[in-house]
N, C-alpha and C positions, 0 to 999 in steps of 0.2 A: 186546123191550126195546132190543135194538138200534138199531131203525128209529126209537125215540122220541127219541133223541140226535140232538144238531146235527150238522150238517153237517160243520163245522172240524172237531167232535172226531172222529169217525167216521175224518175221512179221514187222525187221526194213528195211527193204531193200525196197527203195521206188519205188513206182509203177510209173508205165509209162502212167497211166490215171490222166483225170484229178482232179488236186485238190479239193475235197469238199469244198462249202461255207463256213461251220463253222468257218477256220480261216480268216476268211474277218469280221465276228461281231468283233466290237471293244469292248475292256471291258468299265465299266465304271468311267467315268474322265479322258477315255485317249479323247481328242479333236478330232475331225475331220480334217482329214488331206483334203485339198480344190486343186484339180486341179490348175495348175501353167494357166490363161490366160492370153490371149493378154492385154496388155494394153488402146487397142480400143475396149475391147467388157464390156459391162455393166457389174456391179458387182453384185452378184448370191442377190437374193433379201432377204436373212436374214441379210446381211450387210448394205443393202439401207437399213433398217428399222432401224437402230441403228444411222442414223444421225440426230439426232432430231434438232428441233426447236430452237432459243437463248431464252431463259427466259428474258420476259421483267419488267422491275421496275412497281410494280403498279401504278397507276394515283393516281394525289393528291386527294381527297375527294371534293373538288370546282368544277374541272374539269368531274370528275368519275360522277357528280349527275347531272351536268349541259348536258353532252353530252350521256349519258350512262342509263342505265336502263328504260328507254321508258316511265316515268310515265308521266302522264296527265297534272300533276300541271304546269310545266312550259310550256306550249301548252297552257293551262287557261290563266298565267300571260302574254303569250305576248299577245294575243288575249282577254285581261281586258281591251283594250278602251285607255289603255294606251301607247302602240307601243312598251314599252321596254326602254322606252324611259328617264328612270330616270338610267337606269342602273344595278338595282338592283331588287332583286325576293320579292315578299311578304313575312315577317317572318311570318305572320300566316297561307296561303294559296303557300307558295313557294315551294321548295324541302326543303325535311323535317331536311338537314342539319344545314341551318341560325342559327335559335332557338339556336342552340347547340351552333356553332362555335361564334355567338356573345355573348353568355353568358359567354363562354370559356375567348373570349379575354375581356370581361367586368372583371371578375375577376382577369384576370391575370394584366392589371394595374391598378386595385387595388391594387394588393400582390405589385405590384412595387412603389404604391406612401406610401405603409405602413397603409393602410388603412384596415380597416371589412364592410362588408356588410351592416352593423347594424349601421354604421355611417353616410349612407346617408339616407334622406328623404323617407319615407315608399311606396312613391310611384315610386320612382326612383329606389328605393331595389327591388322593383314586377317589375318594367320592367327589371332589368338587371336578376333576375332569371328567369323571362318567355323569357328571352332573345331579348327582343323586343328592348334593344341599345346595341350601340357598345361602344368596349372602348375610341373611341374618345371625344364621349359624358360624360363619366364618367371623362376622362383627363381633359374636358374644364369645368365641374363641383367644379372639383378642384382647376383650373385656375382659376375660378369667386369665388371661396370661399374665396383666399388672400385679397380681396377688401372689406372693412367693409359694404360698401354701399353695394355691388352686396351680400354679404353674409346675410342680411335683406333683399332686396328683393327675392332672393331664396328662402325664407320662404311659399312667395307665389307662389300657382301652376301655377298659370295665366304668373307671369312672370317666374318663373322659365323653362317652355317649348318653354317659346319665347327668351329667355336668351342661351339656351341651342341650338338653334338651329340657333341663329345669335347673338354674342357677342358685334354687336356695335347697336341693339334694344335699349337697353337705349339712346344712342347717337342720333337715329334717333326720336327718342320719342319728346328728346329736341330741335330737328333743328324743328320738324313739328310744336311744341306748342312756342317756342318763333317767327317763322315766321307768325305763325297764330296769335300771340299777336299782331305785328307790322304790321302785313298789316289792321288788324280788326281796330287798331286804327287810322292805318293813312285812313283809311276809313271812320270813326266817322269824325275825324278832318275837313274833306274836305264836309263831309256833313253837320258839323254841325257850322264850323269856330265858328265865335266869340258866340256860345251860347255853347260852348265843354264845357266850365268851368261849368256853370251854370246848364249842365245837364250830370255835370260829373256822377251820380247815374246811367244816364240810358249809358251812357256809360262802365260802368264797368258788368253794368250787361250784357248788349251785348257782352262782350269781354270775363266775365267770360265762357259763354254760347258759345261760339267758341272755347275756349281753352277744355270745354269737349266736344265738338262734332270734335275736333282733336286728341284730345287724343284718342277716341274712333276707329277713321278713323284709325292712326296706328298701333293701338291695336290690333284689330278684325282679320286685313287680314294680318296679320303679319305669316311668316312661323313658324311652329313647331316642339319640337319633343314632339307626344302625349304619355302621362304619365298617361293618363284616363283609367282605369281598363276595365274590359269587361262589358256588360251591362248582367243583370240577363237575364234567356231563356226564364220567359215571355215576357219580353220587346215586344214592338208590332213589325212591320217589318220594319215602318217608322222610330221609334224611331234607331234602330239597322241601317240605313239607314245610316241617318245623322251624329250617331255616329261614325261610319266610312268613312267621309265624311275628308278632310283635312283641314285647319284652311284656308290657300290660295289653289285657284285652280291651281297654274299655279308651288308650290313650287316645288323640289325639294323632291320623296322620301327619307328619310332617315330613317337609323337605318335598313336599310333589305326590307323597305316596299315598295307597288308599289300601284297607285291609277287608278280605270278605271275613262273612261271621262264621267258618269254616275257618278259617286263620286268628281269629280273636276267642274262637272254642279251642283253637291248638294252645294257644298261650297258657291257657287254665289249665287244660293238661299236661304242657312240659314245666310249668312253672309249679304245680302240683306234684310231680316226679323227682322234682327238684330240694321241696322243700320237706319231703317224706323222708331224702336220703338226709337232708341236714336235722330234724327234727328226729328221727333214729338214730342218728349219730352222735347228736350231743347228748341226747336223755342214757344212752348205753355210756358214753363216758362220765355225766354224771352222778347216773347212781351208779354205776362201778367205781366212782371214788368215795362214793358215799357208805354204799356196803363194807367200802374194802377200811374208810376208817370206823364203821360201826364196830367191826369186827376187831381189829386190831383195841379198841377201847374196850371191848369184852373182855377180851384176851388180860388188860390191867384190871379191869372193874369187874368182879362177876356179879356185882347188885345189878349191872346194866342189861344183863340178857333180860330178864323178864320185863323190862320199863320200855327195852326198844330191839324194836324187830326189824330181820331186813325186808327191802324195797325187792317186790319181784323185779329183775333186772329188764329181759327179756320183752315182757309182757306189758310193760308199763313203757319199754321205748318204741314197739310199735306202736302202741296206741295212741305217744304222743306223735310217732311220724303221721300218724292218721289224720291225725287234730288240724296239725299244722296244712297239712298237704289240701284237706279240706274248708276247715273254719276258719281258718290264718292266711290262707291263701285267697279266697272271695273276699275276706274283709279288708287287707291289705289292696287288691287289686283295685276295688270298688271305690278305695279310700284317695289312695294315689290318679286314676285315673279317670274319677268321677265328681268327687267330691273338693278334690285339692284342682287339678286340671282344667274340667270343665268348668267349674264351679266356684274356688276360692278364686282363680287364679285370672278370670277374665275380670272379674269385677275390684279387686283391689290391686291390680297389677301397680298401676303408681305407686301403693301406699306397701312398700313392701313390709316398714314393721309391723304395721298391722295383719299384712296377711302370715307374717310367721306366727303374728299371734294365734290367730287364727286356728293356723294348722297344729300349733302347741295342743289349743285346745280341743283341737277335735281329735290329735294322736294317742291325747291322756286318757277323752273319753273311750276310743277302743283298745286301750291295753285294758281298762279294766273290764269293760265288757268281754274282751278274752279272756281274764282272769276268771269271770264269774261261769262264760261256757265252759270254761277247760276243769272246773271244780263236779259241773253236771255232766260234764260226759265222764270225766276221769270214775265218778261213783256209776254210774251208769254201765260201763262196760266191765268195770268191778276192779279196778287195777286201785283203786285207794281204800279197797275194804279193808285192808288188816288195820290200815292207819283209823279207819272210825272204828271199830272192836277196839281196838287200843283206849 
């Protein structure tokens, strides 16, 4: 009966073997159906791969270059002699961000005091595009510009970079030169009692001749920020040396920069070179005004030769360039860049009358403790002998 059936229908009557593969291929886009498992056994590992990682927020750019990308420069700057120890990277040898980011914020308070580029001093314009200050330097530029007096002296580069980097410099200027008037004279007085009047001439010129060899003392090792351009590529190496050398050894980097202790030993010695030639210079001009009125009072007075003898000229202004280049030089650098800088200046920054007090009194304290070395070496290397025989 079978074989009497069509064909089609014969061939729908399902077989008793087993089913062919072919309906086990899924078509395509129908999903994979996944065995039901236990809840303790691991899951098939196309699904472990699909749990990925949280995506984290990039690092700021300060952090990103400080800890991240392995270059060399910051390995240089702690290991430049100087420990790390100002706090801040070199903008010209640091991570190559500084340059940018201090330029970035120089500009932008500018945009916020209302100001252009083109309005500040040509040289402070090249530092804030090579990015070598920041905008706090530019803010306190501003700040010093309200004062008639501080806006002429900002004219000058000299004060302008000592201005710029301690706003009570001028202050300290005038505690150092009016203490240095009044002790210079009550020195005169006591030496010279009742002839002060009569040779008031050579008193003034001793006194004028103090007031520049102090002015010079706080000038020189005074902190900065440098405003000094790059030196040309032939420059020698010494030249290039010194020039990146810091005005005081002991300041504080700012504006990005960092100093090895090779550049803060050069400071001692140009600022030392420095103050040898002012400290020979002014003791030659003033005992050659002093000899020259001694003498000319001789010339009226002959009771005066035997009462008063001249000053070795020579021999008494090197020894005072000595003095200064050495003992005036460490004390002043140490004072400015240690004791006022690190020292006065973090801890009473709000209270600024106070810290001028402050520094009044600790500048009174070392004129006279320079008074009292310059009396023991003066006898010492023998340039005030005649005056003790006297």
């Amino acid at each position: 009966m079978a074989s009497s059936l069509p064909p089609s229908i014969s061939l729908s009557i399902p077989s008793t073997q087993p089913a062919p593969l072919q309906p086990r291929i899924h078509l395509p886009g129908q999903p994979p159906r996944l065995p039901l498992l236990p809840f303790s056994r691991a899951l098939p590992l196309p699904l472990r791969l699909r749990i990925t990682r949280p995506i984290l927020p990039a690092l700021p750019h300060a952090l990103s270059s400080s800890t991240g990308g392995g270059d060399d420069h910051g390995h240089n700057n702690n290991n430049s002699g100087d420990g790390g120890g100002d706090g801040e990277g070199d903008a010209g040898h640091g991570d190559g961000g500084a340059p940018e980011d201090n330029r970035g914020e120089a500009l932008f308070v500018l945009a916020q005091l209302g100001r252009k580029l083109e309005s500040l001093p040509s040289d402070l314009a090249a530092a804030v595009e090579g990015g070598r200050v920041t905008g706090e330097i530019v803010r306190r530029f501003n700040e010093l510009e309200a004062s008639a007096l501080f806006r002429w002296l900002l004219q000058f580069r000299g004060f302008r970079e000592r201005l710029l980097a301690d706003d009570l410099f001028l202050a300290k200027l005038a505690m150092e030169c009016g203490v240095g008037v009044i002790a210079k004279t009550a020195a005169e007085y006591e030496k010279r009692r009742e002839n002060f009047v009569k040779e008031i001439d050579i008193v003034i010129a001793d006194v004028v001749m103090a007031i520049v060899a102090d002015f010079m003392l706080v000038y020189l090792p005074a902190p900065t920020v440098s405003l000094q351009p790059p030196l040309a590529r032939n420059a020698g190496a010494i030249a290039n040396f010194f020039h990146n050398c810091p005005d005081n050894a002991f300041q504080i980097a700012l504006a990005g920069r960092s100093f090895s202790l090779l550049q803060r030993l050069g400071a001692i010695l140009r600022n030392g070179a420095k103050l040898f030639a002012v400290g020979t210079s002014a003791s030659l001009i003033g005992t050659g005004v002093t000899n020259a009125s001694i003498k000319a009072r001789k010339a009226v007075d002959k009771d005066l030769e035997d009462e008063v003898e001249d000053i070795p000229v020579v021999s008494t202004s090197v020894a005072y360039g000595v003095y200064m280049a050495v003992s005036s030089n460490l004390r002043y650098q140490i004072l400015a860049g240690v004791i006022e800088q690190r020292m006065l200046e973090p801890l009473l920054h709000n209270h600024k009358l106070l810290l001028s007090a402050m520094c009044f009194a600790v500048r009174t304290g070392n004129t006279f403790l320079g008074s009292l070395l310059w009396v023991d070496y003066a006898r010492w290397v023998g340039v005030q002998k005649v005056q003790e025989e006297a």
